[in-house]
PAROVO-49560 format. One line per field, with one value per residue (C-alpha): x, y negated, z; residue number from 1; residue in one letter. Coordinates in Angstrom, 2 decimals. Layout:
N
x = [X, ...]
y = [Y, ...]
z = [Z, ...]
zado = [NUM, ...]
torpa = [a, ...]
# end
This chain:
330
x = [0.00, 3.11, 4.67, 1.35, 0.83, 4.30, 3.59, 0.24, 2.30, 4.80, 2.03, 0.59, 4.25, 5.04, 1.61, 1.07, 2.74, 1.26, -2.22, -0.89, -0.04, -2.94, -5.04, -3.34, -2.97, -5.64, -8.90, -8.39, -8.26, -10.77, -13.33, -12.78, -12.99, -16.66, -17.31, -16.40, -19.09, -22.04, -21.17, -21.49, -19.61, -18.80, -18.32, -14.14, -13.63, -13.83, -16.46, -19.65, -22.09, -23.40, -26.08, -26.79, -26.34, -23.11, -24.87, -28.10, -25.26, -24.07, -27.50, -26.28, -26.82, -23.21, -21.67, -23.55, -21.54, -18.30, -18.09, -19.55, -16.77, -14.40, -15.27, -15.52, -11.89, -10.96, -11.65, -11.09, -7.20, -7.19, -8.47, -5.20, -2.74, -4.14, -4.29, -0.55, 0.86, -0.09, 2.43, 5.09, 4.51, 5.01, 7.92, 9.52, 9.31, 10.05, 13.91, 16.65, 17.21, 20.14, 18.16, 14.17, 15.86, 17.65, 14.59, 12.41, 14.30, 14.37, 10.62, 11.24, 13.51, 10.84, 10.24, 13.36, 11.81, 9.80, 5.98, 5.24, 8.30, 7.35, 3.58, 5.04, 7.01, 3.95, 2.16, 5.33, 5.27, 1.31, 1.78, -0.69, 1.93, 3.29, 2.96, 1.10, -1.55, -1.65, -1.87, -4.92, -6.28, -5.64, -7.64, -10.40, -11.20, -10.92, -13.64, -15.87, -16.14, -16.96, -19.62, -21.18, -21.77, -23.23, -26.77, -29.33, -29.87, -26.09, -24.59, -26.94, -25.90, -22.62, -23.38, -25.76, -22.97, -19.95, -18.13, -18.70, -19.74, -22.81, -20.75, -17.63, -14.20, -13.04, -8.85, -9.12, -11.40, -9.79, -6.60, -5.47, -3.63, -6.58, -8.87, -9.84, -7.37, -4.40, -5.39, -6.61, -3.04, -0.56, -2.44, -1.80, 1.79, 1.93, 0.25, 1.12, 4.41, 2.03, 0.32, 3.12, 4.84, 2.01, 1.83, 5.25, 5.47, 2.52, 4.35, 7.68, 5.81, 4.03, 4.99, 5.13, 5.49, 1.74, 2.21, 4.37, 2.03, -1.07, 0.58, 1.84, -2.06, -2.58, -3.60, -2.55, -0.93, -2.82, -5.51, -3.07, -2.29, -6.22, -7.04, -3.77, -1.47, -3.91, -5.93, -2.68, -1.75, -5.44, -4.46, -1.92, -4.60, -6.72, -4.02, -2.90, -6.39, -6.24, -3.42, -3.80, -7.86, -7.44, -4.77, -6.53, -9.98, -8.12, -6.05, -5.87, -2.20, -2.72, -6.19, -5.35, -2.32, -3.80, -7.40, -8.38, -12.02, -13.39, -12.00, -12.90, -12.97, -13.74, -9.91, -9.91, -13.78, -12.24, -9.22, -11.66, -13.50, -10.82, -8.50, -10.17, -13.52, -12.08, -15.41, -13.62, -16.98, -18.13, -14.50, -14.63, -18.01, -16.57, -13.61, -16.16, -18.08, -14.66, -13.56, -17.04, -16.30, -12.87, -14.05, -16.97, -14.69, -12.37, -15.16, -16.41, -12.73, -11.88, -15.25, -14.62, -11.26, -12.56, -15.30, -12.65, -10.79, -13.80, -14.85, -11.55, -11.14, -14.27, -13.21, -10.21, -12.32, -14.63, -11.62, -9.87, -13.16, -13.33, -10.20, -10.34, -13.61, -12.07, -9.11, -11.47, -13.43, -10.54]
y = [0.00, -2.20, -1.81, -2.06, -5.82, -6.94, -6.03, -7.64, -11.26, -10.66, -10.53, -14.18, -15.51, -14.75, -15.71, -18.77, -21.18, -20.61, -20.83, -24.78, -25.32, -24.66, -26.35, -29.85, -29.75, -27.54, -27.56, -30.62, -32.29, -30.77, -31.58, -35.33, -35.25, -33.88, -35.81, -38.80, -37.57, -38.20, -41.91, -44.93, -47.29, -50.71, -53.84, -54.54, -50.04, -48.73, -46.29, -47.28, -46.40, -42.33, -41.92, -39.55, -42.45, -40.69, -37.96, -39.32, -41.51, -38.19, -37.73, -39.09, -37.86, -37.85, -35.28, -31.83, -32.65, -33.46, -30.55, -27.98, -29.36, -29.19, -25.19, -24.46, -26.14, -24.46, -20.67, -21.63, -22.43, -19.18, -16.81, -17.82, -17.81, -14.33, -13.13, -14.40, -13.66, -9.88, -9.16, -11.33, -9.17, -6.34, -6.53, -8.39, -5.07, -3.01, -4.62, -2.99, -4.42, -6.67, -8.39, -8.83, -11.14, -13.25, -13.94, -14.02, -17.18, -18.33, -18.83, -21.25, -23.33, -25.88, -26.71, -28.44, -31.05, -33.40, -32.29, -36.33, -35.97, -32.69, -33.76, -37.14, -35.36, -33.18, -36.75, -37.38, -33.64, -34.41, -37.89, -38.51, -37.98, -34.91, -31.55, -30.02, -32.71, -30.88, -27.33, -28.98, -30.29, -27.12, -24.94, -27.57, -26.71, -23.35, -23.36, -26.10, -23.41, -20.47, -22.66, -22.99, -19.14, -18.99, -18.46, -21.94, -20.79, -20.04, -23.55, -25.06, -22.88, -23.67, -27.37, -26.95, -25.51, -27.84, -25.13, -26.69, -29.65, -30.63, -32.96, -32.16, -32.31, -36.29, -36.29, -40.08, -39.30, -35.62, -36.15, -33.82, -36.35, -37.92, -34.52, -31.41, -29.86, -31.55, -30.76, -27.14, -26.56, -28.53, -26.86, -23.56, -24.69, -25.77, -22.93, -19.94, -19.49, -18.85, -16.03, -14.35, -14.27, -12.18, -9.74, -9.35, -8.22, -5.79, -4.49, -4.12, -1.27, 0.11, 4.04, 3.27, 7.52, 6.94, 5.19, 8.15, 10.93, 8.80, 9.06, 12.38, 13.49, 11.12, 7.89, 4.83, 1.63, -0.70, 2.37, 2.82, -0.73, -1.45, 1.53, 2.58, -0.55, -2.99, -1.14, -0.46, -4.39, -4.87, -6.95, -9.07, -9.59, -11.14, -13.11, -14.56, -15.47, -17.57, -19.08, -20.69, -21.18, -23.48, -25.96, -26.21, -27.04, -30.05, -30.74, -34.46, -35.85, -33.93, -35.00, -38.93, -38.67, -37.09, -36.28, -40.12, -41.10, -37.81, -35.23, -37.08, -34.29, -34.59, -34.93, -37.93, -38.73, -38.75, -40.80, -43.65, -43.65, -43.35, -46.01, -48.31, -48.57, -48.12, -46.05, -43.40, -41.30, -40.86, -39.60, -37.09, -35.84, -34.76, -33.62, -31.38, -30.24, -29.25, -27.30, -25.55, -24.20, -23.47, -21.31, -19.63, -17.94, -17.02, -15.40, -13.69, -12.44, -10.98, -9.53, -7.60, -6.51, -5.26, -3.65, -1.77, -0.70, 0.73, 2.43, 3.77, 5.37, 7.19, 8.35, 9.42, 11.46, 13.01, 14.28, 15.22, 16.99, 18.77, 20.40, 21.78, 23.53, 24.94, 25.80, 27.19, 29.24, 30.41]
z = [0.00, 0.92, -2.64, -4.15, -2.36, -3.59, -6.85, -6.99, -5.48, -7.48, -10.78, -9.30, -8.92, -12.11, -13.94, -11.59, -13.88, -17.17, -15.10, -13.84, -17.32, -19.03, -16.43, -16.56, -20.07, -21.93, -19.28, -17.91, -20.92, -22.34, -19.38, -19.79, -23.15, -22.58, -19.84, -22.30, -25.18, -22.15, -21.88, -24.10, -25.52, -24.84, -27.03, -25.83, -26.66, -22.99, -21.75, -20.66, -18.15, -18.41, -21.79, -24.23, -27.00, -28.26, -29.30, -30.46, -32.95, -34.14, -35.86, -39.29, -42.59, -43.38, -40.49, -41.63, -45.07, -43.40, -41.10, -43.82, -46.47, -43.35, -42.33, -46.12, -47.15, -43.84, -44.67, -48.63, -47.15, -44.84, -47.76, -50.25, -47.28, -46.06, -49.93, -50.67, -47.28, -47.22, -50.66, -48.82, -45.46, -47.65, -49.40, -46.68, -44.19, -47.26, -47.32, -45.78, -41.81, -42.55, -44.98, -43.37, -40.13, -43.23, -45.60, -42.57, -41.28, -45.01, -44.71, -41.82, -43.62, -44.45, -40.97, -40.12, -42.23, -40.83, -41.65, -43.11, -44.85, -46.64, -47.60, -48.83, -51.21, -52.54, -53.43, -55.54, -57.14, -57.22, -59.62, -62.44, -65.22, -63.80, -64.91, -61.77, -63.14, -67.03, -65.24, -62.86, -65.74, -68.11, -65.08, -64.54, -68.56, -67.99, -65.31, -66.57, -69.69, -67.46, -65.41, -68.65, -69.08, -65.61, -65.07, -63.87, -60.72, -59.90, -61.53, -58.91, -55.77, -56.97, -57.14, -54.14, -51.96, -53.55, -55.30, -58.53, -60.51, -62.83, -65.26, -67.61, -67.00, -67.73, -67.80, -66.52, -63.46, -62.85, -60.73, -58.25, -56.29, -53.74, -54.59, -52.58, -54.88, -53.34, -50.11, -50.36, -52.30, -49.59, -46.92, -48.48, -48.98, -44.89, -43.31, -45.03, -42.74, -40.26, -42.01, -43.09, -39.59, -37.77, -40.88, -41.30, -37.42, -37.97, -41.35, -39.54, -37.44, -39.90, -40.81, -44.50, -45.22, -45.20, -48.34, -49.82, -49.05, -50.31, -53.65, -53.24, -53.34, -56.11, -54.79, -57.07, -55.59, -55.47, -53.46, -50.85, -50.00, -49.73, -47.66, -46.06, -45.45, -44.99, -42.25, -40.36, -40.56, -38.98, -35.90, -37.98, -40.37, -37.35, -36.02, -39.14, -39.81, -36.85, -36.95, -40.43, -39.59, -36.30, -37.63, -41.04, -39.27, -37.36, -39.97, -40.63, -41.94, -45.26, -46.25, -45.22, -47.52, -49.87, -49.83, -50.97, -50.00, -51.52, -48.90, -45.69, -42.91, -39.41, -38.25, -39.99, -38.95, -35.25, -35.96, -37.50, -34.62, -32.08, -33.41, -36.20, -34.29, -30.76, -29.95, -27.85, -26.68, -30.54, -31.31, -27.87, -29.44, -32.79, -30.96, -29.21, -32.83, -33.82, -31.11, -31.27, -34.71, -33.79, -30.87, -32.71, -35.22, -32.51, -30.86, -33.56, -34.66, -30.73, -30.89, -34.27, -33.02, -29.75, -32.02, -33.99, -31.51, -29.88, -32.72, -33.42, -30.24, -30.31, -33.37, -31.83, -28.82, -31.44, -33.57, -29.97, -29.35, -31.90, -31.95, -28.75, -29.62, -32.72, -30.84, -27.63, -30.76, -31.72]
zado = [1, 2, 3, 4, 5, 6, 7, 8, 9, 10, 11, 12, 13, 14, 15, 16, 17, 18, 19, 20, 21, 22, 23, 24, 25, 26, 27, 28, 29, 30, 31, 32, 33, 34, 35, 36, 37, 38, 39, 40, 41, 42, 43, 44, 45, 46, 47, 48, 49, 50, 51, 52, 53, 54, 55, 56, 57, 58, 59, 60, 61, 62, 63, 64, 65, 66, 67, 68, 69, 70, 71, 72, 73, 74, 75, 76, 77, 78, 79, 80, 81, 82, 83, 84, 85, 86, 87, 88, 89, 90, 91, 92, 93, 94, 95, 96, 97, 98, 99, 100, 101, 102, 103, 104, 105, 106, 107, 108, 109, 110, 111, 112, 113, 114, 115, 116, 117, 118, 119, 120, 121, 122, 123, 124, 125, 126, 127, 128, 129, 130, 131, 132, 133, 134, 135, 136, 137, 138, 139, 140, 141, 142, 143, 144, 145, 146, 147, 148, 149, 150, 151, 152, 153, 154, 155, 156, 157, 158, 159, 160, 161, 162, 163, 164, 165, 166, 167, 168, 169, 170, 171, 172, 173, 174, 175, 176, 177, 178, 179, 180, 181, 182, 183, 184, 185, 186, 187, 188, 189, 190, 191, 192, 193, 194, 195, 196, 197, 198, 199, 200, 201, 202, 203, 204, 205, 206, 207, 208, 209, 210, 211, 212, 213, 214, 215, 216, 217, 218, 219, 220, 221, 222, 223, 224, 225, 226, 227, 228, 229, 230, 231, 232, 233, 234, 235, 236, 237, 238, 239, 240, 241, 242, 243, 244, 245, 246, 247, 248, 249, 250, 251, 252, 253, 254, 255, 256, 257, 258, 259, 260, 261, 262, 263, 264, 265, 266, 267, 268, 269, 270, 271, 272, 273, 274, 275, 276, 277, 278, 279, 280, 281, 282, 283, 284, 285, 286, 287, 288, 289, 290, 291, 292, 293, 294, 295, 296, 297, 298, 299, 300, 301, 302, 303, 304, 305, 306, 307, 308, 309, 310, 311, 312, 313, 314, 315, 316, 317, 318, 319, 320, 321, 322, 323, 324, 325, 326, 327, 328, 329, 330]
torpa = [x, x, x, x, x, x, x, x, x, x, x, x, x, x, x, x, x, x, x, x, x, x, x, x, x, x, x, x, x, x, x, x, x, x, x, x, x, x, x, x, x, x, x, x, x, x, x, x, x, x, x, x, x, x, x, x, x, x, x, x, x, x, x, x, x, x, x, x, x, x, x, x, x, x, x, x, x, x, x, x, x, x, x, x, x, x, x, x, x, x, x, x, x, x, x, x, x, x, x, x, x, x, x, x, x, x, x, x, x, x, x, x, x, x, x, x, x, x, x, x, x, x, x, x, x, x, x, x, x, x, x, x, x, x, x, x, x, x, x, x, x, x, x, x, x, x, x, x, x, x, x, x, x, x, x, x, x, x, x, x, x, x, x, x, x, x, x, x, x, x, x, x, x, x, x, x, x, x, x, x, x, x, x, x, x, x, x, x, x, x, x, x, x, x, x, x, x, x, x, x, x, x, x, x, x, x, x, x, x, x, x, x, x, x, x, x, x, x, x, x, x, x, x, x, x, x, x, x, x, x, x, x, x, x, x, x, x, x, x, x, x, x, x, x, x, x, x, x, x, x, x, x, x, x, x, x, x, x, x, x, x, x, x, x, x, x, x, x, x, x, x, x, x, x, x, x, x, x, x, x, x, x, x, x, x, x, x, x, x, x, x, x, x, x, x, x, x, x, x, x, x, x, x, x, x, x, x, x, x, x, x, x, x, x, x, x, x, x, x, x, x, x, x, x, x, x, x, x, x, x]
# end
């Protein structure tokens, strides 16, 4: 009982500070911040007296668009990085051990460069008269054409939903520099470090003789990464999906730099209030929107997982089951 006490001390000790630390700088925080959304604002930018006026403002037109285009540029950015880092993962655990530390670290390169710095020189690359600009064009063409082909009632869920437009591609309108374009691609650019990182540690464990004896029995490729690899790389899957998903949802350097006034999301919807109009309880109630559909995803995602993993252990039980009645009948 002794050694079981010291132990259990010795647990608190040890877990006591990350506890302090995320309750002075994570809960506390984020209590004021919703105390702030249940007060009002005054004329000089301080806090007024206790009101629900903050979020009776919040009833405007605009803010269902801005958050949906927010959520949907979100998991738009999170699909490519999960679809490009899951290759990368790949091949990277596929090299021999001297090399995976070397082009692992490769891939953090980028980050000894100041983040400003980096999407500043993406608004250069992104210049009217480039060439990114004649391959944005060249695929805006391409998919006005296939639009075209679509049935009525999909152009207009398309158009209904923002993945498309009604009118025609106009090369003096259609820049990618201050689009959704831009932003969607430098996000990609920023982020997918942090997909490949948490697949590349789930790869590095993988037993990749699964792969060998899938095709042994006939299996092609492309088969065995979809149902072998990818369903061992499960939990890196989930992790990289949220840690490209929760900085994209905040995001707001890239789309002020180069979203223009067409790819206003609500990182930069809090900054305006916070800063230009000095109206701190709106800005603490989109804080609060945002961190809602940062921690509904989450939510869903840990409650998949634990799904999974509940599902694959009674799997597990039913095969152990069933063996030792076949070996009992036996």
């Amino acid at each position: 009982m002794r050694d079981v006490s010291k132990s259990g001390k010795a647990e608190w000790l040890v877990t006591m500070p990350s506890f302090l630390w995320l309750a002075v700088f994570f809960a506390v925080p984020a209590v004021i911040v919703l105390a702030f959304t249940f007060h009002g604002h005054t004329a000089n930018g301080g806090v007024g007296d206790w009101s629900l006026s903050t979020w009776r403002e919040l009833v405007d037109p605009d803010y269902p668009t801005i958050v949906w285009k927010t959520i949907r540029i979100s998991v738009e950015v999170t699909f490519w990085c999960i679809l490009l880092s899951l290759p990368c993962a790949y091949a990277i655990a596929r090299l021999p051990k001297r090399w995976r530390a070397l082009v692992a670290g490769a891939m953090m390169l980028p980050f000894w460069t100041s983040f400003v710095v980096r999407v500043f020189a993406w608004k250069t690359l992104l210049h009217p008269n480039g060439w990114l600009q004649a391959c944005y064009l060249t695929w805006l063409r391409v998919c006005d054409w296939a639009f075209d082909w679509l049935p009525a009632f999909l152009q207009k869920f398309l158009v209904w939903a923002g993945l498309a437009s009604a009118g025609h591609v106009d090369p003096a309108m259609s820049t990618i520099l201050d689009s959704e374009a831009a932003v969607v691609l430098v996000s990609v650019y920023s982020f997918l470090p942090f997909a490949i990182m948490p697949l590349y540690t789930a790869a590095e464990k993988f037993d990749f003789s699964l792969l060998e004896a899938a095709r042994d029995l006939g299996a092609k490729n492309f088969y065995a990464f979809r149902r072998i690899f990818m369903p061992g790389v499960r939990q890196g899957i989930v992790s990289a999906v949220l840690m490209v998903f929760i900085p994209a949802i905040g995001s707001y350097v890239i789309p002020q730099m180069l979203g223009g006034t067409e790819c206003v999301l609500i990182g930069n919807k809090i900054f305006m209030r916070a800063m230009q109009n000095r109206n701190i309880p709106h800005a603490s109630a989109l804080a609060t929107l945002m961190a809602v559909s940062v921690l509904v995803p989450m939510g869903v995602a840990m409650w998949w997982k634990h799904r999974q993993e509940m599902r694959d252990r009674r799997r597990l039980d039913v095969r152990t089951a069933q063996l030792m009645t076949g070996g009992e009948g036996q």
